[in-house]
TIRO-2110 file (N, C-alpha, C; in Angstrom, 1 decimal):
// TIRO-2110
216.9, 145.9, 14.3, N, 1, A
218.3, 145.7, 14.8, CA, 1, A
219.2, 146.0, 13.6, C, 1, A
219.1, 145.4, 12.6, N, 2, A
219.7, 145.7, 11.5, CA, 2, A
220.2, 147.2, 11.0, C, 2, A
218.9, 147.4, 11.0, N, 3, A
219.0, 148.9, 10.4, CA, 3, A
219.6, 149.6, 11.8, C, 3, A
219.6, 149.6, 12.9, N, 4, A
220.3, 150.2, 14.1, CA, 4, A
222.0, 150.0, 14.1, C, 4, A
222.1, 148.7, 13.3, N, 5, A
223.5, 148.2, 13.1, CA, 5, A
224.0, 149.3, 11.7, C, 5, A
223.1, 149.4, 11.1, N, 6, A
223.5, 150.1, 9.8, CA, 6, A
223.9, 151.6, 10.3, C, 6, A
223.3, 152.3, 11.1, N, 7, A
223.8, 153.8, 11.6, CA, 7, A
224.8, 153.5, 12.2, C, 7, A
224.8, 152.9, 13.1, N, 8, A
226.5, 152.3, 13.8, CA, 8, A
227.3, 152.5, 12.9, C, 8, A
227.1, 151.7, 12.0, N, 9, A
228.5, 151.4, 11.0, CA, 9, A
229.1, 152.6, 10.3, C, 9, A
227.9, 153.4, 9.8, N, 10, A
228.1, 154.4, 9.1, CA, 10, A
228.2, 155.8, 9.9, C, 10, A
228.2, 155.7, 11.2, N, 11, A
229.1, 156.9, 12.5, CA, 11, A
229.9, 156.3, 12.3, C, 11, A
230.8, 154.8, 12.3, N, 12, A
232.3, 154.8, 12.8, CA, 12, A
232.6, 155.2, 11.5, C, 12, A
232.2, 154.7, 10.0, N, 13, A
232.9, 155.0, 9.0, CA, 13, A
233.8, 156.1, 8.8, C, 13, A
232.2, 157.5, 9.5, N, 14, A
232.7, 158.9, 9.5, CA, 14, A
233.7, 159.2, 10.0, C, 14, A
233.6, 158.6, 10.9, N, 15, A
235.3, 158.5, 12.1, CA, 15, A
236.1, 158.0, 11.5, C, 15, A
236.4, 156.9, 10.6, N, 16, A
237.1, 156.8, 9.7, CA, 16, A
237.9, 155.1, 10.3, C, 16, A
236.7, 154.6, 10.8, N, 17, A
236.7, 153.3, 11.0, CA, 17, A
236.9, 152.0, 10.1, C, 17, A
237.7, 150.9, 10.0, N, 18, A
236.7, 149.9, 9.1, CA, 18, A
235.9, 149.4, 9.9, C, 18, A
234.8, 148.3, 9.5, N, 19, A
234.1, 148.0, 10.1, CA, 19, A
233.6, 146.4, 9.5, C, 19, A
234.2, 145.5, 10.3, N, 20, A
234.0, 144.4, 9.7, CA, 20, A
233.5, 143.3, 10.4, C, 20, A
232.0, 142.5, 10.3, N, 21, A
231.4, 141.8, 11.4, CA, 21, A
231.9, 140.3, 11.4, C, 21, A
232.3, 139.9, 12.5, N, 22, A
233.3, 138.6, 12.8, CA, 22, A
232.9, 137.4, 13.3, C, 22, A
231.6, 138.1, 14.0, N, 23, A
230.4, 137.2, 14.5, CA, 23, A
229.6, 137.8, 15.2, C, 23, A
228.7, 136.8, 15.4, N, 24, A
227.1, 137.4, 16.2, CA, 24, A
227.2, 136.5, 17.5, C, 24, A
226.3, 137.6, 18.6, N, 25, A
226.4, 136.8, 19.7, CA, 25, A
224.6, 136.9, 20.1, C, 25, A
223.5, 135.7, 20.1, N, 26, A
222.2, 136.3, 21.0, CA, 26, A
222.1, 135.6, 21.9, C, 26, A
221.9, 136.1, 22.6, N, 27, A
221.7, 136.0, 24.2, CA, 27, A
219.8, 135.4, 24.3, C, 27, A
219.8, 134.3, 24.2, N, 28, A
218.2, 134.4, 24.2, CA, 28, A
217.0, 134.6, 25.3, C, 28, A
216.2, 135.2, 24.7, N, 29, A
215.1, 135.7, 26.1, CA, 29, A
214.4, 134.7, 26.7, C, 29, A
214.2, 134.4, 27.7, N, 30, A
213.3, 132.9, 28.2, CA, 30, A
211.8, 133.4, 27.4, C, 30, A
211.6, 135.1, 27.0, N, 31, A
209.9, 135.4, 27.0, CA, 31, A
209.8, 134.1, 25.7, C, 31, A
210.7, 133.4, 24.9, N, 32, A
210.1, 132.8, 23.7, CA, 32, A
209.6, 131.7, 24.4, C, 32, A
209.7, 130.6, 26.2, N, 33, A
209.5, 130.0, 26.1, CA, 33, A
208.0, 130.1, 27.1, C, 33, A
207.6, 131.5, 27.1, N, 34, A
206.4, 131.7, 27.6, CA, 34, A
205.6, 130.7, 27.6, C, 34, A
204.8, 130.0, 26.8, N, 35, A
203.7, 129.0, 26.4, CA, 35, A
204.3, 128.1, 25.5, C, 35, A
203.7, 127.1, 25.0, N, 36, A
204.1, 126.3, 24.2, CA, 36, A
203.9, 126.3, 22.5, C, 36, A
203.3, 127.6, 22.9, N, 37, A
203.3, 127.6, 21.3, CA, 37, A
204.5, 128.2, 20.9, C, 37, A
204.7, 129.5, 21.4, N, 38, A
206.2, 130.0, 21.3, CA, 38, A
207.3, 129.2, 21.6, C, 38, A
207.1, 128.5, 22.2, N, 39, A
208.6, 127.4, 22.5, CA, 39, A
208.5, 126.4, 21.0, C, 39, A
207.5, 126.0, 20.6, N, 40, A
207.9, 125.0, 19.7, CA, 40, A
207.9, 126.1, 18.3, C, 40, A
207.9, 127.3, 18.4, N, 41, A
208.1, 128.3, 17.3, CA, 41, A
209.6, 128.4, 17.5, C, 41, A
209.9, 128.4, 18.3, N, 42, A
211.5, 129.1, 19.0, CA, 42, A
212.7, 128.4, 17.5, C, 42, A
212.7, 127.3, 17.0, N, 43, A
213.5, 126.6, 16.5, CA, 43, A
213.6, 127.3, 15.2, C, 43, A
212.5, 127.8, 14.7, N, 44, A
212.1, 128.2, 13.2, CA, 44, A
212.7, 129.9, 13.7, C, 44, A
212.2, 130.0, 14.6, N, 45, A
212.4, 131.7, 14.4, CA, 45, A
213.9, 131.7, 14.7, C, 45, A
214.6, 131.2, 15.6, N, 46, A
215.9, 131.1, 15.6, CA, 46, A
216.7, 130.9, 14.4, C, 46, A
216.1, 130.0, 13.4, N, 47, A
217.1, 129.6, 12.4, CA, 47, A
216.5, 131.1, 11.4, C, 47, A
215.7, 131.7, 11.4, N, 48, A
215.2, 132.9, 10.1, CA, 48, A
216.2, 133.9, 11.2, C, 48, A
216.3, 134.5, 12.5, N, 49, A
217.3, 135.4, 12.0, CA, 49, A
218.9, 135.1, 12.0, C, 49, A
219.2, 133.8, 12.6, N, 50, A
220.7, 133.5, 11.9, CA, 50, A
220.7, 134.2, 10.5, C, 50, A
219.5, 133.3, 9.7, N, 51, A
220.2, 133.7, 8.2, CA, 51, A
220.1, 134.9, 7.9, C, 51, A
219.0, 135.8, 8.7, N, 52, A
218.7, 137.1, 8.2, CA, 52, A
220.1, 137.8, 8.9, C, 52, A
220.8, 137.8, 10.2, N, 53, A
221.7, 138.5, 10.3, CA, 53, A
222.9, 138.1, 9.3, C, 53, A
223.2, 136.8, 9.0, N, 54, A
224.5, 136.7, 8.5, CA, 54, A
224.0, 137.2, 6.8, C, 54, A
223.2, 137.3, 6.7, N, 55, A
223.0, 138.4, 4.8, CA, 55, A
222.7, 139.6, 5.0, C, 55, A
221.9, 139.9, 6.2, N, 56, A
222.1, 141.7, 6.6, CA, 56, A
223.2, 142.6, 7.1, C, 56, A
224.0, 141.4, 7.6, N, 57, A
224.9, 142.7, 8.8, CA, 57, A
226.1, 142.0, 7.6, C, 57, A
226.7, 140.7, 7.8, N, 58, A
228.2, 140.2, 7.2, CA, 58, A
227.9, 139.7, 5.8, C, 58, A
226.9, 139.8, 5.6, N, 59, A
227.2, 138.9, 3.7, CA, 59, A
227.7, 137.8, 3.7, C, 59, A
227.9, 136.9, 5.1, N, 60, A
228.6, 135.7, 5.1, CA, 60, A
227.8, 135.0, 5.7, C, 60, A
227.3, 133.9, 4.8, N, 61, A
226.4, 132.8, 5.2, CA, 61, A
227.2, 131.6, 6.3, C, 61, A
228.8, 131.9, 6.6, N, 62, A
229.2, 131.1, 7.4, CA, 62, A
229.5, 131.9, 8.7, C, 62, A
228.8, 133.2, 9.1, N, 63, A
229.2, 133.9, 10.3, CA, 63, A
229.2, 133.5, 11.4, C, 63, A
230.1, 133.3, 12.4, N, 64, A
229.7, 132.6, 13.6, CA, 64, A
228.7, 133.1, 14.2, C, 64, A
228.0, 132.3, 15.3, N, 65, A
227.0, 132.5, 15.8, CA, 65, A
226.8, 132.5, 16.8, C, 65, A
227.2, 133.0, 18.4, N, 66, A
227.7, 132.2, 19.4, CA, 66, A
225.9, 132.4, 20.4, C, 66, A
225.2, 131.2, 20.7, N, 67, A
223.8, 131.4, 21.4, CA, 67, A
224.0, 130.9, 22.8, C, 67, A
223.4, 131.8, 23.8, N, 68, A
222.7, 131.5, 24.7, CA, 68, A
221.8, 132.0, 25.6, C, 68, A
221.3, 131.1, 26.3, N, 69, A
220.3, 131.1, 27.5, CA, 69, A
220.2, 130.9, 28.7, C, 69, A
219.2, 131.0, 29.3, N, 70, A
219.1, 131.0, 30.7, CA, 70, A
218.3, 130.3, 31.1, C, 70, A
219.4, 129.0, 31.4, N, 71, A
218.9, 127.5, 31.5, CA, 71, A
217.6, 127.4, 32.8, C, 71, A
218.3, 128.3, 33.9, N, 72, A
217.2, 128.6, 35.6, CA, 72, A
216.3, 129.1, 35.3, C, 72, A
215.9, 129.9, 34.6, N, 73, A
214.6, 130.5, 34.2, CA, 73, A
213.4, 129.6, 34.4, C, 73, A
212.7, 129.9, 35.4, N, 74, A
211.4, 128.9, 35.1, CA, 74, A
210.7, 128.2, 33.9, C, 74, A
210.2, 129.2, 33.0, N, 75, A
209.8, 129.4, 31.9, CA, 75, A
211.0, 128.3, 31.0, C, 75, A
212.1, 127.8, 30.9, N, 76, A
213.2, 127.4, 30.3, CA, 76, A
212.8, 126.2, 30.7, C, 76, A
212.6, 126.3, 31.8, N, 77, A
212.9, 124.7, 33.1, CA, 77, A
211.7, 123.7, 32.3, C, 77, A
210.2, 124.9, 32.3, N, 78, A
209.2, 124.2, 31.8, CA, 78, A
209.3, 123.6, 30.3, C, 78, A
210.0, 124.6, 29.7, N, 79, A
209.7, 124.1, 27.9, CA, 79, A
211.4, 124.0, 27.9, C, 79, A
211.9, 122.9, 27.8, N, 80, A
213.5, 122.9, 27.3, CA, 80, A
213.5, 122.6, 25.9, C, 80, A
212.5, 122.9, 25.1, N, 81, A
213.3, 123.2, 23.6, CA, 81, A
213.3, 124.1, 23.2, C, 81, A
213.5, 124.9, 24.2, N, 82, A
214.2, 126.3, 23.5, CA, 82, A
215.6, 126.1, 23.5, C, 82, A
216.2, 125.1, 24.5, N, 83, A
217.5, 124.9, 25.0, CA, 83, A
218.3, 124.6, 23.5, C, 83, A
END
């Protein structure tokens, strides 16, 4: 994702863009709450790419973060700590 963000940036540049990241938005997949191993992973792997996007994409350790999910999801319904 990163590095897909990094080509982006560097076409608009060419265009003659600034380009400056203001916040993140992830939309989360219910697949994390497949089984319960992945649901009780969900907490850990969510907090590694907050930090990984906000020092890859913005350099700002305070970048907003806006998350959500899809509460109806079966898979959701069964494991709510992905919530």
């Amino acid at each position: 994702m990163v590095l897909e963000y990094r080509k982006a940036v560097s076409l608009l540049k060419l265009d003659g863009y600034n380009v400056k990241v203001r916040g993140f938005i992830w939309i989360q997949g219910e697949s994390d709450a497949e089984n319960d191993e992945m649901a009780n992973a969900y907490y850990g792997n969510l907090r590694a790419i907050v930090r990984d996007v906000r020092a890859g994409l913005s350099h700002n350790v305070a970048l907003p973060v806006l998350l959500g999910v899809d509460e109806q999801h079966e898979w959701v319904q069964q494991r709510p700590i992905i919530v």
